[in-house]
C-alpha positions in Angstrom: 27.4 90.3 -28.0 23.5 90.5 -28.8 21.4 92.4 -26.7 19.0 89.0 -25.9 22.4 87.1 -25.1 23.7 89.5 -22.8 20.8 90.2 -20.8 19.9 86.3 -20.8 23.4 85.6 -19.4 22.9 88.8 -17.2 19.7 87.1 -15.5 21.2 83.7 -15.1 24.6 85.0 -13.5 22.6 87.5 -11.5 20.6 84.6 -9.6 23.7 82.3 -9.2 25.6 85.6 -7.2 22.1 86.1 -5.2 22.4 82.6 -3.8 26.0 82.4 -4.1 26.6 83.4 -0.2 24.0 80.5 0.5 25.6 77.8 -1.3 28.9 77.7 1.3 32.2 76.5 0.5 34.3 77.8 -2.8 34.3 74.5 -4.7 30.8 74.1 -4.3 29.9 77.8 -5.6 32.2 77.3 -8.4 30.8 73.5 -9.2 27.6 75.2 -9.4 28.4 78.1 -11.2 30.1 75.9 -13.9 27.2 74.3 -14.1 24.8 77.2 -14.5 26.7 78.4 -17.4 26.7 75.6 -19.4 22.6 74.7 -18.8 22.7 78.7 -19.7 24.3 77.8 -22.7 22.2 75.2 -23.6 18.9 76.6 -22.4 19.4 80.0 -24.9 19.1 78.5 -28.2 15.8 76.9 -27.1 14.4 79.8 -25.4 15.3 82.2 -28.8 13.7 79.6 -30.8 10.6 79.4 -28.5 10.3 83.2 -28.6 11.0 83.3 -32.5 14.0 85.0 -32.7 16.1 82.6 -33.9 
């Protein structure tokens, strides 16, 4: 895994477990962290293109 990829995913998954013990029961942390991951996914092509590393 790229460096930019790892440390984007790092930031993303490192926000979701800071609010994680806010967000209550386990299907909603994991509704939520499903869809983190895929806006994650989405988001990084656009942000490496907007940064010109793509």
């Amino acid at each position: 895994m790229e460096p930019i990829t790892a440390g984007f995913y790092g930031i993303i998954c490192g926000a979701l477990a800071a609010l994680a013990p806010h967000l209550g029961r386990v299907w909603v942390r994991l509704i939520s962290g499903a869809i983190v991951g895929v806006a994650a996914s989405w988001a990084l092509p656009m942000v490496r293109s907007s940064l010109g590393m793509y």
